[in-house]
C-alpha angles and dihedrals in degrees: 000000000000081000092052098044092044087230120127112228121251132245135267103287090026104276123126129265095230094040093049093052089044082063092047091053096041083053092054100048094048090051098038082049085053086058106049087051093057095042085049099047088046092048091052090045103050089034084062103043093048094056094041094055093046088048097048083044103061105003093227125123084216099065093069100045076052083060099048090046103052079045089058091045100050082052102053083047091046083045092060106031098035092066109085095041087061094049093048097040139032125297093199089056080057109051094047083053089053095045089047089044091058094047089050094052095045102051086038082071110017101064104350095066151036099175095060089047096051098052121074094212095050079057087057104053095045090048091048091043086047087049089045100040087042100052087048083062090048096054094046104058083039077063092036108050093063088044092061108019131051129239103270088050107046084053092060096042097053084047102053088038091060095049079049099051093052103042077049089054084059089064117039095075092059094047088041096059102036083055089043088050102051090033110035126185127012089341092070076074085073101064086050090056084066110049081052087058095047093045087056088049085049085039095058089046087057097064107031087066092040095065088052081052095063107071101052096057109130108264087204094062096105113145128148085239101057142057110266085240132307131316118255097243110254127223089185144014136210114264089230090084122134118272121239090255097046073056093057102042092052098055088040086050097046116084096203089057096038083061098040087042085047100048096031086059096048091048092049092047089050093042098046093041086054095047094042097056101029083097089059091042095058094049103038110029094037104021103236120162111251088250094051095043092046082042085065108042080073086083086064080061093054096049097048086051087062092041098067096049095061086049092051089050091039104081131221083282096061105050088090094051089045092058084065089047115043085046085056102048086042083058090047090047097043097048098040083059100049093043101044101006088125083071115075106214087043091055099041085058107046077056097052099049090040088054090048088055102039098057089040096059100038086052090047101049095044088049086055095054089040092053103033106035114090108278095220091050100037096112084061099032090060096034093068096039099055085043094068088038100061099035091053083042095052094047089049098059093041093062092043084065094061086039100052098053087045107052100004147252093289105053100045085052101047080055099054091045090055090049089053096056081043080056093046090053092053095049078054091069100045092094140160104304084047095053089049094053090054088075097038106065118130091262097053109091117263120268120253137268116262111238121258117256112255128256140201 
C-alpha cells in the first residue's frame, strides 16, 4: 500500500525512516563538534605552555621558534613513515595511543617532576613527542572518518568540524591565558591532560554513534564523485599490501595526481605563507600596535566560520569546484589587504574573504583525497602527500621571512595574492577526466562487473 499511497513506511516505533536518520546526523555532528572543542582548547593551552616554559627557560625568543621547528620536523617524519601502519593497522588503536600519549606527558611534567620542567631540553623533546604523538592522531581519524562514516557525511562532518575548529580558535587563547595564568609554569599541562581526557570520552562517543549511524546511509547515494559508502573499520590488513615506494611511484605516474600533487602544493605554500606573516604585515607595512593586529586576525576566524559551513552544505560533488573558487576568493582577500589594508573596512574585508578561502580550500582538498585515494592505502596515500606539502611549505616561509625584511610586506604579498588567482586558474583546468583518473589508477580496486542481463 505504501507504493500505492507514495508514502515511505515508517520505521519500527512509528517514527520515520528519514527523520529518524536526520536525529542520528544531527547526533553525530553535536557530538563530532564536542570533539573538535575540546581538541582545539587542548591544543591553545599546551601550544602556550610549551612556549612559555622554553621562553622563561632561556630568555631567548629563539628558543621557541627551536621548539616549533623540531615540532615541524617530527611531523613531516610521522607524515612518511606513519602511513603504512595506519593502513595496516587501526587507526582507532592509534588515536587512543596519541591521545594517551599526550595525558602521560602532561602529568609526567606537570606534577611528577621538577627536574623535566626545569631543562629546556627536557621542553623540547616533550613538545616535539606531544607534536609527534598528536599528528599521529591527526592522521588517523583523517584515515578513520571514511572508514565509518559515507561520502555525503563525511563531507558534513568535516564542515561543520571545520566551523567548529575556528569559532573554537576565538576562544583558546583566552582559555589559554586565563589557565596559564592561575596555573603558571609546567602545571598549566594539567589542565591540558584533561582536555585530552575529555576529547577520548567525546572520542568514544563519536564512534559509538557513528556506527548507529551506519545503517541508516542512503543506499541510493552513487555518484562518480563520491565513495560508494563507508569502509567496514579494519582491525588487520593483508600483508600484501603496497609498499611506500609502489605509493610513490603511482601518484608520481599518474598524471591526474601529479596535477592535483603539483597545484595543491602551490595553493598550501601560498595559503600558509599568507597566514603565517599577516601578523607582520599588520605591524610593519601598516603600523598597527601587536594587540590591534592580533585584534584583526580575528576576521580570518569569521571567514573561516562561514567557511565551514559552505563545505558542510557543498556535497561530495562540489569540493572540486570549490578548489577554483576558495583560491580565488584567498587572492582576492590577500590582495585586497596588501593594497588597501591602511583603510579598516578594506582590510577587514580582504580577511574575511582570505579566511573564507582559506578554510574552504584546506577542507576541500583533504575531502578529495578522503573520498578518491584507495580506502585500503589512505594512511600512506595522504602521508606522502602531506609530506611534499610541508617540506615545500616550510622552505617557502622561511624564505618569506628574508623576503619580507628585504623588499617589504607588500610586495611579498602582492605576489602571493597573484600566485593564488594563478592557482585558481589551474584548479580551472582540473576538470572532469582529471577527476576520473583520480580513482583509476593501477592501486584502486578494480570496478565491478557489470551484472549479466537477465534471461528467461
Amino acid at each position: 500500500m505504501t507504493a500505492a499511497t507514495g508514502h515511505e513506511p515508517k520505521a519500527a516505533g512509528g517514527r520515520h525512516p528519514r527523520s529518524t536518520t536526520s536525529r542520528r546526523l544531527t547526533l553525530l555532528l553535536v557530538v563530532f563538534a564536542a570533539l573538535v572543542v575540546s581538541r582545539s582548547l587542548g591544543e591553545g593551552i599546551y601550544d602556550i605552555a610549551f612556549a612559555n616554559l622554553a621562553l622563561d627557560l632561556s630568555g631567548l625568543v629563539g628558543t621557541v621558534g627551536l621548539v616549533y621547528c623540531v615540532g615541524y620536523g617530527v611531523e613531516v617524519v610521522a607524515s612518511i613513515a606513519a602511513g603504512p601502519l595506519l593502513d595496516r593497522g587501526n587507526p582507532k588503536t592509534v588515536l587512543i595511543g596519541a591521545y594517551l600519549a599526550k595525558i602521560g606527558v602532561f602529568v609526567l611534567i606537570g606534577i611528577g617532576s621538577a627536574f623535566l620542567s626545569s631543562h629546556l631540553w627536557a621542553i623540547v623533546v616533550a613538545a616535539a613527542t606531544v607534536d609527534l604523538v598528536h599528528h599521529l592522531g591527526e592522521m588517523a581519524l583523517f584515515v578513520l572518518l571514511p572508514r565509518i562514516l559515507d561520502a555525503n557525511t563525511l563531507v558534513r562532518v568535516q564542515g561543520i568540524g571545520a566551523t567548529v575548529r575556528s569559532a573554537s580558535e576565538l576562544l583558546a587563547p583566552v582559555v589559554a591565558g586565563l589557565v596559564i595564568a592561575l596555573l603558571p609554569g609546567s602545571k598549566a599541562l594539567l589542565v591540558a591532560a584533561g582536555l585530552q581526557v575529555l576529547a577520548l570520552a567525546v572520542f568514544a562517543a563519536f564512534v559509538a554513534v557513528a556506527a548507529r549511524q551506519r545503517p541508516a546511509a542512503d543506499p541510493n547515494t552513487t555518484t562518480d564523485e563520491a565513495t560508494s559508502g563507508p569502509v567496514p573499520d579494519r582491525d588487520t590488513e593483508p600483508a600484501t599490501l603496497p609498499s611506500r615506494r609502489a605509493v610513490a611511484r603511482t601518484l608520481a605516474g599518474s598524471p591526474a595526481w601529479r596535477r592535483f600533487t603539483t597545484f595543491h602544493t602551490l595553493t598550501v605554500l601560498a595559503l600558509s605563507t599568507v597566514v603565517l606573516s599577516l601578523l607582520s604585515l599588520m605591524r610593519e607595512t601598516f603600523g598597527m600596535s601587536p594587540a590591534r593586529a592580533g585584534s584583526f586576525l580575528a576576521f580570518t576566524t569569521v571567514g573561516a566560520v562561514v567557511g565551514g559551513l559552505l563545505v558542510a552544505r557543498a556535497g561530495p560533488e562540489g569540493i572540486y569546484g570549490s578548489l577554483r573558487r576558495a583560491t580565488a576568493l584567498a587572492g582576492v582577500g590577500t590582495l585586497t589587504a596588501a593594497l588597501l589594508g591602511r583603510t579598516q573596512w578594506a582590510l577587514a574585508a580582504g580577511l574575511i574573504l582570505f579566511g573564507l578561502g582559506f578554510t574552504v580550500y584546506l577542507r576541500s582538498a583533504g575531502l578529495l583525497v578522503q573520498l578518491r585515494a584507495p580506502a585500503a592505502l589512505l594512511g600512506t596515500w595522504h602521508g606522502l602527500l602531506d609530506a611534499v606539502v610541508r617540506i615545500v611549505s616550510a622552505g617557502a616561509i622561511l624564505a618569506t621571512g628574508f623576503l619580507f625584511d628585504r623588499f617589504g610586506g607588500k610586495p611579498v604579498h602582492l605576489t602571493l595574492g597573484a600566485l593564488l588567482l594563478l592557482t585558481a586558474v589551474l584548479w580551472s583546468t582540473f576538470g572532469p577526466r582529471d577527476r576520473r583518473d583520480l580513482g583509476t589508477t593501477a592501486l584502486h580496486p578494480a570496478p565491478a562487473p557489470a551484472p549479466a542481463p537477465a534471461t528467461e
